[in-house]
N, CA and C atoms as a LAMMPS dump frame, in Angstrom:
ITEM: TIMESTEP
0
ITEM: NUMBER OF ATOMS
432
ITEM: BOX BOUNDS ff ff ff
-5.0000000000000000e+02 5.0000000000000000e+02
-5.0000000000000000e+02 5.0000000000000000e+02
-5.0000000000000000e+02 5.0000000000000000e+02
ITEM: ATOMS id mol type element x y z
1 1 1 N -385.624 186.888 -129.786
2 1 2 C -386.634 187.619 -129.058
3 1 3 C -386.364 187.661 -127.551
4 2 1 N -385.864 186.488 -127.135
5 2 2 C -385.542 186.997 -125.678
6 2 3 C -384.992 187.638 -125.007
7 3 1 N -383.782 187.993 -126.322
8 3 2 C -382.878 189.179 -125.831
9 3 3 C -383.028 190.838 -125.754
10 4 1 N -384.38 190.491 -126.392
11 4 2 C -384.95 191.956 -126.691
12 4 3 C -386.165 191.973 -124.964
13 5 1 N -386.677 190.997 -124.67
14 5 2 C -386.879 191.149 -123.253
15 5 3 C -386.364 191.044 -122.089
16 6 1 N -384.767 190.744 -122.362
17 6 2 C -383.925 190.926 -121.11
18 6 3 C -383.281 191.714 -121.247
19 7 1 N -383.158 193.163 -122.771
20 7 2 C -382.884 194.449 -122.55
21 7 3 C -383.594 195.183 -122.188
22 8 1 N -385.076 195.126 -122.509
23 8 2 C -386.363 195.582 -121.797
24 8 3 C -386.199 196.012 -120.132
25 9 1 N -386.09 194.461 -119.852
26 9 2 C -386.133 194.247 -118.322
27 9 3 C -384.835 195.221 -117.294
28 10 1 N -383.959 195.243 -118.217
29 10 2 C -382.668 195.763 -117.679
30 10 3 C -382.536 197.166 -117.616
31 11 1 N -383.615 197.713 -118.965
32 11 2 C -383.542 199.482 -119.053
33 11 3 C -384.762 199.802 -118.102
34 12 1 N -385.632 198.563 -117.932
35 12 2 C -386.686 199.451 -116.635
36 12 3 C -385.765 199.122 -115.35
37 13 1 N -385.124 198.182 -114.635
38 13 2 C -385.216 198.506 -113.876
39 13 3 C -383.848 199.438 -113.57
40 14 1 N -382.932 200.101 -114.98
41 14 2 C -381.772 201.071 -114.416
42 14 3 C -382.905 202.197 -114.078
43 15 1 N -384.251 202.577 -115.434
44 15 2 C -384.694 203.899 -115.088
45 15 3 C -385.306 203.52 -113.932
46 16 1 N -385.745 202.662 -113.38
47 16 2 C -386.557 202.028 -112.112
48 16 3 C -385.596 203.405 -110.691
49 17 1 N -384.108 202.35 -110.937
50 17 2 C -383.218 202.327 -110.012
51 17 3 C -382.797 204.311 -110.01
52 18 1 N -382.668 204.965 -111.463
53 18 2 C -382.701 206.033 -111.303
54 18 3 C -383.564 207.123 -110.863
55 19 1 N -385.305 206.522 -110.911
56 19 2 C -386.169 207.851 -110.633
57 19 3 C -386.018 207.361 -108.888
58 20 1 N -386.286 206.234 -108.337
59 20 2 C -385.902 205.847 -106.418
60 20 3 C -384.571 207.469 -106.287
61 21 1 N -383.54 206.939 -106.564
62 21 2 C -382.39 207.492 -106.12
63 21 3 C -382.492 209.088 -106.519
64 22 1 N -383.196 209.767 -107.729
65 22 2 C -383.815 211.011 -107.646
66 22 3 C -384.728 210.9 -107.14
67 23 1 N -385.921 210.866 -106.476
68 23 2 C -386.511 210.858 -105.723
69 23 3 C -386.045 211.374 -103.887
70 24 1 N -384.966 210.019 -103.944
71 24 2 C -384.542 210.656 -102.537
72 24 3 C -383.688 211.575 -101.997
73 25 1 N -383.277 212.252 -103.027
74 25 2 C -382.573 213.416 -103.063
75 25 3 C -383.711 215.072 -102.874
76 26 1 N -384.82 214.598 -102.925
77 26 2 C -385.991 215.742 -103.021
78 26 3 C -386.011 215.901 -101.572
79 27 1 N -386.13 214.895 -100.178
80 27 2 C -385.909 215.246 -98.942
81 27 3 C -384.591 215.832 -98.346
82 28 1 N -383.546 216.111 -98.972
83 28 2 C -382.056 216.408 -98.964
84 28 3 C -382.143 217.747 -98.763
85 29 1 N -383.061 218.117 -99.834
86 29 2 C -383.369 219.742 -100.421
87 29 3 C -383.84 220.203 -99.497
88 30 1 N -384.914 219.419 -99.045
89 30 2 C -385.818 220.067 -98.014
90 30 3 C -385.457 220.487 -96.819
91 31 1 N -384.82 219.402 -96.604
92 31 2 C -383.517 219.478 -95.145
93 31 3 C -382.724 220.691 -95.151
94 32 1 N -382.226 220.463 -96.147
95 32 2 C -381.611 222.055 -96.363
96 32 3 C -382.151 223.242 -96.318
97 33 1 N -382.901 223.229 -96.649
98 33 2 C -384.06 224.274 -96.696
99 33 3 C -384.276 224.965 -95.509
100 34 1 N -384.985 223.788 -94.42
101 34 2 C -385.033 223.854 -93.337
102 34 3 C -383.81 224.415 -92.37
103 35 1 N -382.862 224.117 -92.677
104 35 2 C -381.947 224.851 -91.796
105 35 3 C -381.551 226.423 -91.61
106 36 1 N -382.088 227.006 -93.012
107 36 2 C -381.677 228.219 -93.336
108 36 3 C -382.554 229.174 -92.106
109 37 1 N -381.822 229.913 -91.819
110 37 2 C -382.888 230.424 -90.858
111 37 3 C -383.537 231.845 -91.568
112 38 1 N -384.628 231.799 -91.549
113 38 2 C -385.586 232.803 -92.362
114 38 3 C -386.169 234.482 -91.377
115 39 1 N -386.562 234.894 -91.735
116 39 2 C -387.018 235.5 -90.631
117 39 3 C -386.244 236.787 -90.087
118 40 1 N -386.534 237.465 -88.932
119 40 2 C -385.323 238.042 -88.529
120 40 3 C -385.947 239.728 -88.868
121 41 1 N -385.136 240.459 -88.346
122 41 2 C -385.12 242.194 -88.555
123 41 3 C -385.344 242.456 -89.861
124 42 1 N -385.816 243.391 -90.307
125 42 2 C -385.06 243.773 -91.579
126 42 3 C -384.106 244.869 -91.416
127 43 1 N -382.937 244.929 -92.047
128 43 2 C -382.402 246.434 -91.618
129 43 3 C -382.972 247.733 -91.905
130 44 1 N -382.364 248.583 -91.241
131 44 2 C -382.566 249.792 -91.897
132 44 3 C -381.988 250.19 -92.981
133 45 1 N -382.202 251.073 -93.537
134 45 2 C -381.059 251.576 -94.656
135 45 3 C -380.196 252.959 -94.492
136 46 1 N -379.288 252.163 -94.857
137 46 2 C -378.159 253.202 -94.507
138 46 3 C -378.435 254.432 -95.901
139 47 1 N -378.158 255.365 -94.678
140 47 2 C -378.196 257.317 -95.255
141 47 3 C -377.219 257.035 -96.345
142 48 1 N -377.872 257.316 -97.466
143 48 2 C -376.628 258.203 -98.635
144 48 3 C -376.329 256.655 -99.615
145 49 1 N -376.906 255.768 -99.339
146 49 2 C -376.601 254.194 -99.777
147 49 3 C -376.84 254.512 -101.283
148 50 1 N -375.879 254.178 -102.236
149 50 2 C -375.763 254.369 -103.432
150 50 3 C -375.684 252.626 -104.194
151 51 1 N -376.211 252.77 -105.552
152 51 2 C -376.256 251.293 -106.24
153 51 3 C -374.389 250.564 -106.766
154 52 1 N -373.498 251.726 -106.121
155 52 2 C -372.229 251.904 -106.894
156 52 3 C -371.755 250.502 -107.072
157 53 1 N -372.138 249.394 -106.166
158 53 2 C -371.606 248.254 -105.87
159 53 3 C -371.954 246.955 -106.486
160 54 1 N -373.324 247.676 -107.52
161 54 2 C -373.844 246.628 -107.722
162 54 3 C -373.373 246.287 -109.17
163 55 1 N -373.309 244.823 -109.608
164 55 2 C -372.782 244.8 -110.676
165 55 3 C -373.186 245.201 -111.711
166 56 1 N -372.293 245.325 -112.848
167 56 2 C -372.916 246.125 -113.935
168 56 3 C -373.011 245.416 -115.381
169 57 1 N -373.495 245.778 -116.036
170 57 2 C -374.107 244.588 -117.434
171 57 3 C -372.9 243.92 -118.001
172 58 1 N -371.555 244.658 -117.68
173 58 2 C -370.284 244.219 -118.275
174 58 3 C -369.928 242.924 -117.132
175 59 1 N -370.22 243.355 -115.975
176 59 2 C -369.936 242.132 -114.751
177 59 3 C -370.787 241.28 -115.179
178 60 1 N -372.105 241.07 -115.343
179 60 2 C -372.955 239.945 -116.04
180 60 3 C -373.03 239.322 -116.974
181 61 1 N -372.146 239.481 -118.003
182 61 2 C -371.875 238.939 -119.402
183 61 3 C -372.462 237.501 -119.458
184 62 1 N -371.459 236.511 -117.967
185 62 2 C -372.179 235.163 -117.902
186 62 3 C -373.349 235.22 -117.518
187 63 1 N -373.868 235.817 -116.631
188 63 2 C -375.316 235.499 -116.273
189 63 3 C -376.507 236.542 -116.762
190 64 1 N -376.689 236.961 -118.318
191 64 2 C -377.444 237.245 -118.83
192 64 3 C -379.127 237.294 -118.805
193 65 1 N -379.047 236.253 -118.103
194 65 2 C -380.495 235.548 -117.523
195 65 3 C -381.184 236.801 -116.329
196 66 1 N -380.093 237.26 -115.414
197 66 2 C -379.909 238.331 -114.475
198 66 3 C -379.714 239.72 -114.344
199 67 1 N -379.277 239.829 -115.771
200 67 2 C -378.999 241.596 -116.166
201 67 3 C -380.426 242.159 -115.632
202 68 1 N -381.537 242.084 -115.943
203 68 2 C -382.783 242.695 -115.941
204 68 3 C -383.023 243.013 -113.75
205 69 1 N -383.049 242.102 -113.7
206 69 2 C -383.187 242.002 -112.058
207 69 3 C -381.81 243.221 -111.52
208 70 1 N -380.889 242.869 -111.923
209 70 2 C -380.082 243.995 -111.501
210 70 3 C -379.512 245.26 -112.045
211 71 1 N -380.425 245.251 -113.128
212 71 2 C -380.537 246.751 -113.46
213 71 3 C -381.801 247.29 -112.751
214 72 1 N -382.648 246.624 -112.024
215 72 2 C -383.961 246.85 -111.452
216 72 3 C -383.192 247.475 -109.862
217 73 1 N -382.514 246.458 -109.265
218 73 2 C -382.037 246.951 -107.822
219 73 3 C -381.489 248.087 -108.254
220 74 1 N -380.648 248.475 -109.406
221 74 2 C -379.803 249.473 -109.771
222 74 3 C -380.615 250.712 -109.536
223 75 1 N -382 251.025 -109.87
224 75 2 C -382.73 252.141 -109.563
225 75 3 C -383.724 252.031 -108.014
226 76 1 N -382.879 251.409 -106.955
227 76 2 C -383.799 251.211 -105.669
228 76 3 C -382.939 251.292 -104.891
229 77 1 N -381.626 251.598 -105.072
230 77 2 C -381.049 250.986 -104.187
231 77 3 C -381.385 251.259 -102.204
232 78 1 N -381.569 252.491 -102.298
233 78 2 C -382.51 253.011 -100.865
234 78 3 C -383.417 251.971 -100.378
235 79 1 N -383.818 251.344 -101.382
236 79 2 C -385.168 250.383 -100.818
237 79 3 C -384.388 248.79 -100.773
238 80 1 N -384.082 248.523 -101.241
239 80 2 C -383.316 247.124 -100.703
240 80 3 C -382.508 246.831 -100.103
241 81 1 N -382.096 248.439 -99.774
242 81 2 C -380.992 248.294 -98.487
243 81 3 C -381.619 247.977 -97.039
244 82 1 N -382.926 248.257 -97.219
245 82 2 C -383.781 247.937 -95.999
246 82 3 C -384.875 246.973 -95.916
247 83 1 N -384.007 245.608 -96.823
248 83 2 C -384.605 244.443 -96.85
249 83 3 C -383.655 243.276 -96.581
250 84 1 N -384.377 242.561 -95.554
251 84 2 C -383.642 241.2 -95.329
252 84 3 C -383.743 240.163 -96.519
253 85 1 N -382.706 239.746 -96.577
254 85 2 C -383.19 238.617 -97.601
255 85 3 C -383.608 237.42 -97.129
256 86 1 N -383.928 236.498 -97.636
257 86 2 C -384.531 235.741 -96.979
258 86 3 C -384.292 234.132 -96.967
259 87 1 N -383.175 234.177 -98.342
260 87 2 C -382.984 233.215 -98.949
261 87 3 C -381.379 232.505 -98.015
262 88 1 N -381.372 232.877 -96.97
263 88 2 C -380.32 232.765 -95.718
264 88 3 C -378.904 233.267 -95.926
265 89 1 N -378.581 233.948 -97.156
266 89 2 C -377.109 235.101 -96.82
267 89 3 C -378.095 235.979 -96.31
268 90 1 N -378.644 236.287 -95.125
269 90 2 C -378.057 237.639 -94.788
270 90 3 C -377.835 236.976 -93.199
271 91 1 N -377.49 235.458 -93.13
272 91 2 C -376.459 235.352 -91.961
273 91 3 C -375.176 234.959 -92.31
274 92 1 N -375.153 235.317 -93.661
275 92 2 C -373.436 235.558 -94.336
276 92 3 C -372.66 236.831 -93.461
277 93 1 N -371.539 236.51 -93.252
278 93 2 C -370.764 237.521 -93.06
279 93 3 C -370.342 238.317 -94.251
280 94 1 N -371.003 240.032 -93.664
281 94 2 C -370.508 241.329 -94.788
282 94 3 C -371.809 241.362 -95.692
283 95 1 N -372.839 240.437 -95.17
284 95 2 C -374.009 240.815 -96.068
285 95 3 C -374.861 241.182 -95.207
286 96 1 N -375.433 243.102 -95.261
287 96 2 C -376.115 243.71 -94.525
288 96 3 C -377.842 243.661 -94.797
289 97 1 N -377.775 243.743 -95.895
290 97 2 C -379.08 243.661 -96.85
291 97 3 C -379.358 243.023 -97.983
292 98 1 N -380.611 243.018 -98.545
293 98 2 C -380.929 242.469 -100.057
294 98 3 C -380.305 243.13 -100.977
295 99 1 N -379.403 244.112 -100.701
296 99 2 C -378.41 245.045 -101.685
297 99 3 C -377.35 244.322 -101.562
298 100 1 N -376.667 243.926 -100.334
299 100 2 C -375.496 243.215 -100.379
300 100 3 C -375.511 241.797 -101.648
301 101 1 N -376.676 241.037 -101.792
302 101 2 C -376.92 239.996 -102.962
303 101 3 C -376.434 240.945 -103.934
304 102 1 N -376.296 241.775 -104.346
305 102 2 C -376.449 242.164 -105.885
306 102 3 C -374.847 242.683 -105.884
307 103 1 N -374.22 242.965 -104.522
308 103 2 C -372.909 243.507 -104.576
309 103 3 C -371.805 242.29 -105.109
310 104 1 N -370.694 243.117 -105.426
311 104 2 C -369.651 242.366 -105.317
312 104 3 C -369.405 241.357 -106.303
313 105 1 N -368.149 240.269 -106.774
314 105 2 C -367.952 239.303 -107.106
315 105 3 C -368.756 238.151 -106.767
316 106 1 N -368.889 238.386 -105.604
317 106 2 C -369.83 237.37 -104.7
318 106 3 C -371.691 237.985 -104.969
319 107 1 N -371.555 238.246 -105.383
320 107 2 C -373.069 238.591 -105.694
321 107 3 C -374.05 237.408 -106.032
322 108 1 N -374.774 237.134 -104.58
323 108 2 C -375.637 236.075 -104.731
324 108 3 C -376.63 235.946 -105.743
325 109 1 N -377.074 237.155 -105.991
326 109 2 C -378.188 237.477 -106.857
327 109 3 C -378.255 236.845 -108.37
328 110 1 N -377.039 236.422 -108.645
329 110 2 C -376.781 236.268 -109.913
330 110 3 C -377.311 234.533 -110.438
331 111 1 N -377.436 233.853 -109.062
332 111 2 C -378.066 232.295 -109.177
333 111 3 C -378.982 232.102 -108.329
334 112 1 N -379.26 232.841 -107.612
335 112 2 C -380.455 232.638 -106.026
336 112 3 C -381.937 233.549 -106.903
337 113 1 N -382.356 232.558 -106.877
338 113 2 C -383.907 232.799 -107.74
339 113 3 C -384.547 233.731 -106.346
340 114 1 N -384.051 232.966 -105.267
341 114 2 C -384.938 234.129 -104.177
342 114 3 C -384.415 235.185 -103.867
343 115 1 N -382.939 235.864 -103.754
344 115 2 C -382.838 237.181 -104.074
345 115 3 C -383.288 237.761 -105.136
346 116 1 N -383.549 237.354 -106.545
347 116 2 C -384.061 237.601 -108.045
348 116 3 C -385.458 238.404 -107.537
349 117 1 N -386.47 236.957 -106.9
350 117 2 C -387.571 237.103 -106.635
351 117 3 C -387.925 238.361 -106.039
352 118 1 N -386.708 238.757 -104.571
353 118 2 C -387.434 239.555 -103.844
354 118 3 C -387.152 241.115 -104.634
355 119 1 N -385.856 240.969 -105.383
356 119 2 C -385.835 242.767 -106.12
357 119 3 C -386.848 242.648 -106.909
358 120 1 N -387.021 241.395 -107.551
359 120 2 C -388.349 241.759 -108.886
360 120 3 C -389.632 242.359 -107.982
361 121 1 N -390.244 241.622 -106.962
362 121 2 C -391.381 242.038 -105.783
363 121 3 C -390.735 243.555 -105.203
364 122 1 N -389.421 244.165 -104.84
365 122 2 C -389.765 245.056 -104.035
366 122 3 C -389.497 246.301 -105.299
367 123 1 N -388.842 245.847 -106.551
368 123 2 C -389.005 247.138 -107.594
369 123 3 C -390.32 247.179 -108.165
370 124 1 N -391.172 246.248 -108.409
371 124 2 C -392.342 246.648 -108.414
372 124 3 C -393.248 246.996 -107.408
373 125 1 N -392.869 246.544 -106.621
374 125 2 C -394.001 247.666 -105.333
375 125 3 C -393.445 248.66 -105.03
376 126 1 N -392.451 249.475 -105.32
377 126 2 C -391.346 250.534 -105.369
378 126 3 C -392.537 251.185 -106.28
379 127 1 N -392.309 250.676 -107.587
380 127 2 C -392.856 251.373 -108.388
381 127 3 C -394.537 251.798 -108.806
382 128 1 N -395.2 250.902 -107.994
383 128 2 C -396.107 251.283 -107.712
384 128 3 C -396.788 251.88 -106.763
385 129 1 N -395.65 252.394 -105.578
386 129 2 C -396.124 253.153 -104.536
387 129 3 C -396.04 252.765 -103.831
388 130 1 N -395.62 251.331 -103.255
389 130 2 C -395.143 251.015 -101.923
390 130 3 C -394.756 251.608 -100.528
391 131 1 N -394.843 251.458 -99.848
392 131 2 C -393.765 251.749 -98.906
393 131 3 C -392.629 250.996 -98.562
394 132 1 N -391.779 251.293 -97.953
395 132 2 C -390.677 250.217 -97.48
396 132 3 C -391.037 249.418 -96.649
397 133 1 N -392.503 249.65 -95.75
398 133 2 C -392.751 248.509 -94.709
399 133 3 C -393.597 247.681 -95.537
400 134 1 N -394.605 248.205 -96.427
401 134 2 C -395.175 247.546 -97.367
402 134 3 C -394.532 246.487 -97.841
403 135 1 N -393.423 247.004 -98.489
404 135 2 C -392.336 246.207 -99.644
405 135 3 C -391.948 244.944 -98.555
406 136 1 N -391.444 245.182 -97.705
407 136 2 C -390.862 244.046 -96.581
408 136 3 C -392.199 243.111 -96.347
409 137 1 N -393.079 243.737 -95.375
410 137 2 C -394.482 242.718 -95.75
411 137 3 C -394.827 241.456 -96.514
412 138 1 N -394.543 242.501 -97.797
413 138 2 C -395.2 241.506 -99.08
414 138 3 C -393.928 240.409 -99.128
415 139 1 N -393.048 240.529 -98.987
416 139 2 C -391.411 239.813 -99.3
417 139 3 C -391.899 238.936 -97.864
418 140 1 N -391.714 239.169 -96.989
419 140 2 C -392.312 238.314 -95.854
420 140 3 C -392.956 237.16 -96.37
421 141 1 N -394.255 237.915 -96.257
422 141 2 C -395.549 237.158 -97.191
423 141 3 C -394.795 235.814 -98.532
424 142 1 N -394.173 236.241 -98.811
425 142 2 C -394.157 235.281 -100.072
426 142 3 C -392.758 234.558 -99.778
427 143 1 N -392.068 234.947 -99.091
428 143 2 C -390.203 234.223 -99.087
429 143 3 C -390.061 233.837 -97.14
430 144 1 N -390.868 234.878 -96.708
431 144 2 C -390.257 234.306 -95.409
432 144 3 C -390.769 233.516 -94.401
């Protein structure tokens, strides 16, 4: 029997020793967080801006989770070209707008819940009549 209370003792205090050390990794995040700088212009959108760049359901194969969100920018593209993102690439270099997330190999959009967030918020206020200063507003309001 005693050995069954000095395995006891030994599995509380590893999970002891594991929730401390997750725990202090939650101010790490935050820190990080904090540095991103938020805020800022939104751009304009560039004349004639087409979705051509954005990836396509064959580019998403791995991130399936994401097809929906970027088949959504796929019919806006005018309108997210004249959104900052907020989630701090757009002080990436070569990223102009919340369209630039969805471009490219590098397409942030595909793991950044807050580029996700802001096409899901600005294709539905798109689609319900928004405006583009509207759409930025509300994205403000909730990300920036």
């Amino acid at each position: 029997m005693p050995q069954l209370h000095a395995e006891a003792g030994t599995r509380r205090a590893f999970l002891a020793g594991a929730l401390l050390f997750a725990s202090s990794l939650v101010p790490l995040r935050g820190l990080a967080a904090m540095g991103r700088r938020r805020g800022g212009q939104h751009p304009t959108p560039r004349p004639g801006i087409t979705a051509a760049k954005v990836l396509t359901p064959e580019q998403l194969k791995d991130a399936p989770d994401s097809l929906d969100v970027f088949n959504m920018v796929r019919e806006i593209p005018e309108i997210v070209d004249g959104i900052r993102c907020q989630c701090g690439c757009a002080d990436i270099e070569g990223f102009y707008s919340l369209l630039s997330c969805y471009e490219g190999e590098g397409a942030m959009a595909r793991d950044c819940m807050i580029c996700q967030g802001e096409g899901r918020l600005a294709y539905r206020l798109h689609k319900a009549g928004e405006s583009l200063d509207s759409i930025r507003a509300a994205i403000d309001a909730r990300f920036g």
